[in-house]
C-alpha positions as CSV (number, residue, x, y, z in Angstrom):
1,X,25.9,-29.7,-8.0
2,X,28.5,-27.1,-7.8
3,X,26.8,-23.6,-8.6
4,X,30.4,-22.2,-9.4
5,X,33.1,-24.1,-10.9
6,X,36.7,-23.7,-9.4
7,X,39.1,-21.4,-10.3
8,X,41.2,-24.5,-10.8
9,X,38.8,-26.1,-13.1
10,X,37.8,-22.8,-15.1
11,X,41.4,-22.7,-16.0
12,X,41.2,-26.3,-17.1
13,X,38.2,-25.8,-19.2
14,X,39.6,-22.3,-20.9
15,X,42.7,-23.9,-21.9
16,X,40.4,-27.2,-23.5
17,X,38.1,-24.9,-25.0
18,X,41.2,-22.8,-26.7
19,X,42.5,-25.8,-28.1
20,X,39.1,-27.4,-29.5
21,X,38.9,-23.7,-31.4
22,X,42.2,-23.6,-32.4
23,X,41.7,-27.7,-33.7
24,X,38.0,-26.4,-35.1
25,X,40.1,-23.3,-37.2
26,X,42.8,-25.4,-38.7
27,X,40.5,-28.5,-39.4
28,X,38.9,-25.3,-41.3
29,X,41.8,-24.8,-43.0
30,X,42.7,-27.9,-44.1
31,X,39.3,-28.5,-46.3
32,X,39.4,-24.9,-47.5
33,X,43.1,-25.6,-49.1
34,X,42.2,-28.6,-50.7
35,X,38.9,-26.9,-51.7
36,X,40.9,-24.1,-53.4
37,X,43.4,-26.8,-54.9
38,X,40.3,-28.5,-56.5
39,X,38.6,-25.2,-58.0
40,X,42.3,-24.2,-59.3
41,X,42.5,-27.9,-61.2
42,X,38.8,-28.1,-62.5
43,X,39.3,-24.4,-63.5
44,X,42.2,-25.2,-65.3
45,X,41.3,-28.1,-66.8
46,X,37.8,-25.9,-68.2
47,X,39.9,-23.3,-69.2
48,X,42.1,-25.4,-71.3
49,X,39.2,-27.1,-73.1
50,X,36.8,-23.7,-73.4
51,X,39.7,-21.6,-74.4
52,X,41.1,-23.7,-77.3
53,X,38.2,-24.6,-78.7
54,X,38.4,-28.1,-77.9
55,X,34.7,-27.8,-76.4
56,X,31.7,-26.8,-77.8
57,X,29.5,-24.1,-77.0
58,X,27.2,-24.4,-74.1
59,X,29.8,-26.9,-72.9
60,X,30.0,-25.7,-69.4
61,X,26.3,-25.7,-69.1
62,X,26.0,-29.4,-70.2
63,X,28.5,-30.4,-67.6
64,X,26.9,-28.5,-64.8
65,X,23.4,-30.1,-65.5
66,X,25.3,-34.0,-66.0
67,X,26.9,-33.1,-63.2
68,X,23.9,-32.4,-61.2
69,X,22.1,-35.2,-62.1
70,X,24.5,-37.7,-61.3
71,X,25.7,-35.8,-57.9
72,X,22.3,-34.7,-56.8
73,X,23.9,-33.4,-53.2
74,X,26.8,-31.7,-55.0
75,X,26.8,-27.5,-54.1
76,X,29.3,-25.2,-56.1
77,X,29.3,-26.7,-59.5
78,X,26.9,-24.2,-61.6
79,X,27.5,-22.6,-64.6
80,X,28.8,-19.4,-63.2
81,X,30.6,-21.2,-60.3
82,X,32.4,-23.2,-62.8
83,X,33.4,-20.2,-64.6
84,X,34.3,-18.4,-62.2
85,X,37.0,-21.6,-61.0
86,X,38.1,-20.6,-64.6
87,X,39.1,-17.2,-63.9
88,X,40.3,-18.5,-60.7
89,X,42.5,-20.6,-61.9
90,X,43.4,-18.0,-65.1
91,X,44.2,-15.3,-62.5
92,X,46.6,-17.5,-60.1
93,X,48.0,-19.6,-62.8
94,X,49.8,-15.9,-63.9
95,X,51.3,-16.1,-59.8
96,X,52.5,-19.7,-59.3
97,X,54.3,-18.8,-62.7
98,X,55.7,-22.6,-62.8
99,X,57.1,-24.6,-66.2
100,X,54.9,-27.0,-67.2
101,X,55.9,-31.2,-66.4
102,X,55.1,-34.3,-68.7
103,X,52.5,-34.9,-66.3
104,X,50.7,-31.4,-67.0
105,X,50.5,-32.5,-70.6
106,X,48.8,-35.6,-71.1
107,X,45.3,-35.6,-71.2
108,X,44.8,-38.5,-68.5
109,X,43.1,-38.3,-65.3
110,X,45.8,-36.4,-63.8
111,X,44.4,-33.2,-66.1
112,X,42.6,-32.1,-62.9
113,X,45.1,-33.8,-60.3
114,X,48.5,-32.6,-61.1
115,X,47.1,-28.6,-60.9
116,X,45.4,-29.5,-57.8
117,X,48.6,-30.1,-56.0
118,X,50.8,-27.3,-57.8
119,X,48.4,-25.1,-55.6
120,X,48.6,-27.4,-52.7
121,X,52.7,-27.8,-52.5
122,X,53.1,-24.3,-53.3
123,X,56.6,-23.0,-50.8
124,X,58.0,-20.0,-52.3
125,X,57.3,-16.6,-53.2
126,X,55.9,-15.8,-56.4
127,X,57.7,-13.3,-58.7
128,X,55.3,-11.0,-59.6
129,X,54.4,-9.1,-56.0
130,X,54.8,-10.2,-52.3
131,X,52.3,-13.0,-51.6
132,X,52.0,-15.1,-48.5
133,X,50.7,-18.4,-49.7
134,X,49.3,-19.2,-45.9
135,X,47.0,-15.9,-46.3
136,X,46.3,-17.1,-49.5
137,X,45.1,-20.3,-48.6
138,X,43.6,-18.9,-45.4
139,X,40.6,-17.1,-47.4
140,X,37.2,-19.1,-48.9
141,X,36.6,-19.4,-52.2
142,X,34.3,-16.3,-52.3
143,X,36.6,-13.8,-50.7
144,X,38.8,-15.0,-53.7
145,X,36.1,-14.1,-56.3
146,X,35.5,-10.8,-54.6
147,X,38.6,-9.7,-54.9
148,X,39.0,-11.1,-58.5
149,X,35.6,-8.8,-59.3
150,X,36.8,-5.6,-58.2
151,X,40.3,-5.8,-58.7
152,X,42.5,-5.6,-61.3
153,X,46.2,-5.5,-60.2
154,X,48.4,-8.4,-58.7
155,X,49.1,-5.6,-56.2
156,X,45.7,-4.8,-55.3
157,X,44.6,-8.5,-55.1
158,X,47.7,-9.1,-52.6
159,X,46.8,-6.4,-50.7
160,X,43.5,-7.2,-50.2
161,X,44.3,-11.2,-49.2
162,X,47.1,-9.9,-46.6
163,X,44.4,-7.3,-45.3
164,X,40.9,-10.1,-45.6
165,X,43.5,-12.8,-43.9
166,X,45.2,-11.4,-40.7
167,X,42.1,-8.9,-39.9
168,X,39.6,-12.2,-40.5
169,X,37.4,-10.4,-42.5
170,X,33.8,-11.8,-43.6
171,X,32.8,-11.7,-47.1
172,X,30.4,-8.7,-45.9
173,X,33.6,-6.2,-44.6
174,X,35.5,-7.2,-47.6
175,X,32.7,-6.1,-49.7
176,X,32.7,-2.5,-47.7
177,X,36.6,-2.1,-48.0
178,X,36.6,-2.8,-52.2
179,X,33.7,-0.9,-52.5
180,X,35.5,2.2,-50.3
181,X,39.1,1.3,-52.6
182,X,41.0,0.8,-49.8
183,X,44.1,-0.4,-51.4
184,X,44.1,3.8,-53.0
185,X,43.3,5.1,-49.9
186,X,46.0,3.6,-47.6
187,X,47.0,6.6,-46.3
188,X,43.8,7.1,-44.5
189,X,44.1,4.3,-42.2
190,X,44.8,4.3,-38.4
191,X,48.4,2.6,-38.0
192,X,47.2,-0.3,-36.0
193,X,44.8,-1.1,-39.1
194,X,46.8,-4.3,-39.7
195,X,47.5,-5.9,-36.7
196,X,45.8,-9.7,-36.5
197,X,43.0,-10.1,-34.1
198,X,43.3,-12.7,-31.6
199,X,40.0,-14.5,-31.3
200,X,40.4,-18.0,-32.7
201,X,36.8,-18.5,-32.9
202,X,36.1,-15.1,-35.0
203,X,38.9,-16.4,-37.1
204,X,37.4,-19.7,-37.4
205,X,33.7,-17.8,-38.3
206,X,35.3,-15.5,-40.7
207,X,36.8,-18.7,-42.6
208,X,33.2,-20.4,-43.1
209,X,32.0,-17.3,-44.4
């Protein structure tokens, strides 16, 4: 057995490896989007029933517990996490800014489906503030609802998602930056603050996290 491997061959492997990461990272991305998509048509279809009074109290509650029972593996679907796929959906649904359809409007099945993929075919601009849908959809759930929490400016928000997205930053460094209000202290940082960093597998860490 070969103590060192070739030159030749290292090559060979780094350029596999790069692509496995880079396949890993948008594999990622692909179940984070249509995770995001399904918060944004669950919370929309809570906020229309909790909002209008169409539901009880302690509606949300009842739900999470049915829901637990019958999908004993399920992870994400407590009370607070449901409510907080309501103000995830109340806070975007302001951004995609989009006329309702028929479909939006009947109370069928596609209640939850026909949100879902107004988030998913999203391919413009909105109008209120400069936000790149692929950094959008680039960021967890829980980088969302950190920035929700401590924000409360479209500008702020899109600043943070441009800033969390191309600088792949953990929950744990977005935390640091709202809690140091970055977005008011912009002048203070070093020009290269917002250039991307290359590693695909930090990327692919930060996007888990």
């Amino acid at each position: 057995m070969m103590d060192k491997i070739s030159t030749q061959y290292n090559q060979a492997v780094q350029l596999i490896k790069s692509a496995i990461l880079q396949n890993q990272l948008e594999a990622a991305k692909a179940v984070n989007r249509q995770m995001l998509a399904l918060y944004y048509g669950v919370g929309k279809y809570v906020s229309d029933n909790t909002r209008k009074g169409v539901w009880g109290t302690g509606a949300i509650e009842t739900i999470s517990e049915q829901l637990r029972k019958e999908l004993p593996e399920l992870r994400g679907f407590g009370v607070s996490n449901i409510k907080n796929m309501r103000q995830f959906y109340e806070s975007r649904n302001v951004v995609v800014n989009r006329q309702p359809t028929a479909d939006d409007l009947q109370l069928t099945e596609k209640e939850i489906i026909s949100p879902t993929l107004t988030l998913l075919n999203i391919n413009r601009q909105p109008t209120a503030g400069n936000l790149d849908w692929h950094e959008f959809f680039s960021l967890s759930f829980t980088h969302h609802m950190e920035i929700l929490s401590k924000t409360k400016t479209l500008e702020e928000r899109v600043f943070y998602i441009h800033q969390a997205a191309t600088l792949h930053w953990d929950k744990y460094t977005l935390r640091d930056n709202l809690k140091a209000d970055l977005f008011h202290h912009q002048s203070q940082m070093p020009s290269n603050f917002a250039k991307t960093m290359p590693s695909t597998r930090h990327a692919l860490k930060a996007s888990a996290c």
